[in-house]
C-alpha positions, 0 to 999 in steps of 0.5 A: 500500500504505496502512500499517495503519488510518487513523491519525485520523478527519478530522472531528476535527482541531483543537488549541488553543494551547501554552505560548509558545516563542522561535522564529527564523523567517524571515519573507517578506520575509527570504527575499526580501532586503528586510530586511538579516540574519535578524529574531529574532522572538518566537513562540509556538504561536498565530504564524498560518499567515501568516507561513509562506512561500507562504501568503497571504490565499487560501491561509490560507482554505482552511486555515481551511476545514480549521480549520487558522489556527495553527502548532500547528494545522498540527502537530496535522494529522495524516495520515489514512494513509501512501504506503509507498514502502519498497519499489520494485516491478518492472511484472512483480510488479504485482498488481491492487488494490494500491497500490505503488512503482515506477519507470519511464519517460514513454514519450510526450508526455502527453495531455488529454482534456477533457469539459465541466469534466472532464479527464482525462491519459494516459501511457504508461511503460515498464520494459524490455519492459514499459509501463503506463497512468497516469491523472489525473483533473481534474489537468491540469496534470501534463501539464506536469510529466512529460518525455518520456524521464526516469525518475520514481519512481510511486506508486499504486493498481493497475488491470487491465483485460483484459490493460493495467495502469493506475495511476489518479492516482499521486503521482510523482517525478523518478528519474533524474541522480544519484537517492538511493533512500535520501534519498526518504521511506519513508513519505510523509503524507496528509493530509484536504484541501479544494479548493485545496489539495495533499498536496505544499502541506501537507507544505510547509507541516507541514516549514516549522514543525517545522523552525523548532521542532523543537530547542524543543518542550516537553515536559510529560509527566514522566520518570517517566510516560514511563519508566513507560508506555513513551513516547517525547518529544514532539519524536520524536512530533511528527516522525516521526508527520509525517516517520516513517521506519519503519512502527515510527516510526508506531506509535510516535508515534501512541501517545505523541500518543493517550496525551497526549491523553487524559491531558491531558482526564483530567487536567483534568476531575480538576482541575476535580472537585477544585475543585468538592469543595474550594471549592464548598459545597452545601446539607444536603438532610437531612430529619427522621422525618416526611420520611423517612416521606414518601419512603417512603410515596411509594416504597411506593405506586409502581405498581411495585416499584423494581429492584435497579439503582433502588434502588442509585442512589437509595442512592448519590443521597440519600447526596450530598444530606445533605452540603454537598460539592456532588453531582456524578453522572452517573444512566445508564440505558438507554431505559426503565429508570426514571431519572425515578423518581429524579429525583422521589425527589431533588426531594421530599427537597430540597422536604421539606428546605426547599429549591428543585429544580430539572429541565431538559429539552433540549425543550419536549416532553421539560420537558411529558412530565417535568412531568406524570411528577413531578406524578402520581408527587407527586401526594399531596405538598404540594410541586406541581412547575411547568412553565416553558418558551418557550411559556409564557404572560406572565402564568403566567411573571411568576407562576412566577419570583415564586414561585421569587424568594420560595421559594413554589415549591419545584419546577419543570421547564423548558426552557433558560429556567431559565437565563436572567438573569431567573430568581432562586431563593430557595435552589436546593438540587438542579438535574438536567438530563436528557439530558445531551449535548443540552446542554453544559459551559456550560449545565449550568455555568449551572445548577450555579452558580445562586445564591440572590438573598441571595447566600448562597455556596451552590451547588446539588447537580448530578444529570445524567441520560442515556438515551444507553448509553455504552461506560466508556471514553466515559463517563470522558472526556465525564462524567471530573468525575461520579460516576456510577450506573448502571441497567442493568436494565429494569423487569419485564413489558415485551416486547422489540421485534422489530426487522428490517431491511426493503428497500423490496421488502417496503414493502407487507408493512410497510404491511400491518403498520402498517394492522394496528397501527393497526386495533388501536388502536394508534399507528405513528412513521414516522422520516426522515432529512431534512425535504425531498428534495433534488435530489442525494439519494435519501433519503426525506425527511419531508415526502414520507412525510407526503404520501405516507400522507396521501393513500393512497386508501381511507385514514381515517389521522389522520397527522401531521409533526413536525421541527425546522423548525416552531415550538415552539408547532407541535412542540407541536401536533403531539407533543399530538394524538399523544399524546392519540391524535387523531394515529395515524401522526406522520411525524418526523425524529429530533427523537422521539429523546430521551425521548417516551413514549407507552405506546400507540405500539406501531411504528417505521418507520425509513427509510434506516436505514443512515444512523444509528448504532447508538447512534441507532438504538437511542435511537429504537426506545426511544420504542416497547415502553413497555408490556406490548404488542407492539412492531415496529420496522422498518429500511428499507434497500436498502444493500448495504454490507457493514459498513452490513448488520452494523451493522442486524444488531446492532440486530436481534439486540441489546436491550442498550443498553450492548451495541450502545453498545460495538458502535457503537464498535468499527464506527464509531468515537467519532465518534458521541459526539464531534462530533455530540453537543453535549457541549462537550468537544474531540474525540479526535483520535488515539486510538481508544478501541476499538482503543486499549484498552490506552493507555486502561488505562494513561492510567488508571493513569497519572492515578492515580499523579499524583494519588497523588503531586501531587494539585494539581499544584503540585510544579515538575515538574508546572508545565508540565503543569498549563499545558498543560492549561488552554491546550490545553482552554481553552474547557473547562477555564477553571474550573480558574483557571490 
């Protein structure tokens, strides 16, 4: 009987260090004698997990494995879930299904079953007239550590078949000579594993360093943010979160340990803002009448009419560019809703201004597609944007950062090359990065502090762009040091995408579809999720779909492949025939996801669509109904998983990226947005920012009374936090200059 949801997501799970702390530990050696008296020791939340006991070189690499190397580390391990050992059943209220305490006796010798590398232990145990099977799997050593007779104390899930009860892999112990029900552990941790090690190893080991810190843990929530929000202290958090002895203790510690969490990242990106606004210094993007007039004129001859959402952000966009407080600002806008419209915008008033701007793209494809975007929307400018990448040939290069050293290039779009040592900007006044979260805090860094070869202390204005729809309480902490604007309606005149799911009973259905599509003219993504077949897998791989419509019989498909494996230059190859229409199906992995547009790809087939997320998914159907045309998009799935099914259904039904965003969370957690996405914040390892919503609101409030009364954290009651802010996040917060 599990206690409540899993208290954390195991992919998540790591700490950095906290402030320095006089410990007394006892050291190997101490405990075996050879050093006379205990050895005082200084030690610190950084002391390495080989100074516990029983923990040597073999041991301490599987806990590496786990990312564990630290004390802290160890604390911050948290339990996935609880055994409840609350309550001790009899054999007679068993009930199928269900996890439970009881005790009993070990009727027999156990015995071991053994086939191949597999083993299997058997035991029958009895309470008065009743018995029960108990069963482990490849654990052959417990056949040593049951006898015969004795009374142990079993917890486990509960089998039926036909009239015989089971308990499959239950944990255990001795019940009898003067056993205290009340000295066992209600609540007993467990805890994400890896090969080698045991729940019993790690709650050794999680004992071992509480018991050496718990009377000196820190505690750098203040009193009155703790009397406030209703928080108990750091050391009954950390112990009862690992030792709790009450369902309540759980709950309990689980929202001091998430509040702190996310406090500390809001907290710091604040820090890291406010530094920003108080000792960076941007160039005065403002413009006289005649450019003023050529914005305007440029708007005014768009092919379209900018919405009310576009209209707002350019407002808000241009408003930062005519001061010296460097921008900072986050332009959100689902797939398809007009962010590069702005971009340009900003890029020709920096231009007109007199200054360089600058726009980087997570790939060559995405740089080539924006390049020729910006090049036909200025086309009536005499500022003409350039394109630097990877690929681009040694003689054009030398010409491109020649012009950008002297400042006869005013606009430029590229790839991570931007960022390289050689590239020297005259004066840098606007750098925009699109897609954000393919990046990373060091890149987008980088750029932001760019600087003029004069040396001039003169940084430029940041402008991030993302087509990724992310739920505000995701928003505040991968992007809590922007502003942000939003676009959050789509251009008129274009036709939603029809989306089903499909089984692969219905493939020659799709296929009739797809000979329809391209019959019209029309071009067809095919979206795999994994390059080759693997032995173990039964996914469809890419390259097993390109052979496959390759060579259908009676065919004349032009078809493609594209993936992460082939060159630049051949990614290249590949996007440019599709998008001149030589290519009519491209068989991809999801290296379409961020940005292609090509207005005559009318169809998506997505395979294994299970095996995305919502918010992925959604990204993908975007490179589709990019014009007044029809659109399909196609999720192939024979998945029979309920929560797996609901999440395709959303897809289907939901057009709304921010919507399916909010949706992605609530069934998936924020594991899509932290972790897989290279944004280069740490992961959350307690709190769920669906559930959690009220701890979120409270953190908010919480940040802002702190601003309100110590807005730089100096006051001594702020001290340690400050501290730890920088030493828990020091990859990312190093710039707060603690």
């Amino acid at each position: 009987m599990h206690v409540g949801q899993p208290v954390i997501d195991a992919r998540s799970q790591h700490c950095a260090a906290m402030p320095a702390i006089d410990i007394v530990m006892k050291t190997n050696n101490e405990k075996a004698g050879r050093q006379k008296g205990n050895e005082r020791q200084q030690a610190n939340w950084l002391t390495s997990v080989r100074q516990l006991p029983g923990v040597g070189e073999r041991r301490a690499q599987q806990l590496k494995r786990l990312n564990i190397e630290t004390w802290f580390d160890l604390l911050c391990w948290f339990p996935r879930d609880y055994e409840d050992w609350s309550t001790t059943v009899s054999l007679a209220e068993l009930e199928d299904g269900r996890e439970a305490a009881f005790l009993a006796v070990v009727k027999n010798k156990p015995s071991v079953t053994r086939r191949g590398r597999l083993s299997m232990v058997r035991v029958s145990l009895y309470q008065d007239k009743r018995s029960i099977q108990a069963v482990w799997f490849n654990q052959p050593w417990i056949q040593n550590q049951l006898e015969s007779g004795r009374l142990y104390r079993f917890y486990g899930l509960i089998k039926r078949s036909e009239r015989i009860f089971q308990v499959q892999n239950p944990s255990f112990e001795l019940a009898d000579e003067g056993f205290d029900s009340e000295a066992v552990q209600a609540f007993k941790p467990i805890y994400p594993l890896t090969d080698g090690l045991s729940q019993k190893m790690l709650r050794q080991y999680i004992l071992s360093v509480w018991t050496a810190i718990k009377d000196q843990m820190p505690e750098f929530l203040p009193a009155w943010i703790r009397r406030s929000f209703h928080l108990s202290t750091a050391a009954y958090a950390y112990e009862r979160i690992h030792f709790p002895r009450t369902s309540q203790d759980i709950e309990i510690s689980r929202r001091r340990i998430g509040f702190e969490e996310l406090f500390l990242l809001r907290c710091g990106l604040y820090l890291t803002r406010r530094q920003t606004r108080l000792q960076a210094s941007a160039w005065n993007l403002s413009v006289n009448t005649n450019g003023k007039r050529m914005i305007t004129q440029m708007i005014d001859q768009l092919p379209f009419k900018l919405t009310q959402a576009q209209q707002k952000a350019w407002r808000e966009v241009q408003s930062d560019l005519v001061t010296d407080c460097p921008m900072n600002r986050l332009l959100q806008g689902d797939v398809g809703s007009g962010k590069t419209v702005i971009a340009a915008l900003a890029m020709l008033q920096c231009a007109l201004a007199g200054k360089q701007a600058v726009l980087m793209a997570p790939t060559a494809i995405l740089a080539a597609q924006h390049h020729q975007t910006l090049s036909r929307l200025l086309t009536d400018s005499v500022h003409e944007p350039v394109l630097l990448t990877g690929s681009t040939s040694i003689s054009e290069r030398r010409r491109i950062l020649s012009g950008l050293q002297s400042g006869e290039i005013s606009l430029v779009v590229g790839t991570h090359a931007l960022i390289e040592k050689k590239v020297q900007f005259h004066e840098l006044g606007l750098a925009i990065t699109d897609e954000q979260h393919r990046f990373g805090v060091r890149q987008r860094k980088l750029l932001a502090e760019a600087r003029n070869q004069d040396k001039v202390e003169k940084g430029p204005h940041v402008l991030v762009m993302s087509a990724t729809p992310i739920p505000r309480s995701l928003a505040l902490i991968l992007y809590g040091d922007l502003d942000l604007s939003l676009i959050d309606e789509l251009p008129p005149g274009r036709q939603p995408v029809e989306t089903y799911t499909a089984a692969d009973a219905d493939r020659d259905r799709v296929m009739r579809l797809m000979e329809r599509v391209v019959n019209a003219g029309h071009q067809v993504y095919v979206v795999c999720p994994m390059i080759e077949e693997q032995a173990d897998s039964d996914l469809l791989s890419a390259v097993a779909v390109y052979n496959q419509l390759s060579q259908q019989k009676n065919s004349t498909w032009n078809v493609g492949l594209i993936h992460g494996r082939l060159s630049q230059e051949q990614k290249d190859e590949q996007m440019q025939r599709f998008m001149s229409g030589m290519t009519q199906i491209l068989v991809s992995t999801t290296v379409v996801e961020v940005g292609v547009d090509n207005p005559n790809a009318t169809m998506m087939i997505i395979e294994n669509a299970e095996r995305f997320g919502l918010a992925q998914l959604h990204q993908l159907r975007g490179r589709v109904g990019r014009s007044s045309n029809q659109s399909w998009c196609i999720l192939m799935s024979d998945v029979q998983d309920e929560l797996a099914r609901k999440r395709l259904k959303v897809i289907c039904h939901a057009s709304d990226g921010f919507a399916i965003a909010e949706q992605d969370l609530q069934l998936r957690g924020p594991g899509d947005f932290f972790g897989t996405r290279q944004h280069g914040l740490p992961d959350l390892r307690m709190i769920n920012l669906y559930r959690d919503r009220d701890v979120i609101t409270d953190v908010e409030h919480a940040l802002t009374q702190l601003i309100d009364k110590d807005p730089d954290l100096n006051s001594p009651e702020h001290q340690l936090l400050r501290q730890v802010i920088a030493d828990r996040y020091p990859a990312v917060f190093s710039q707060i200059g603690l």
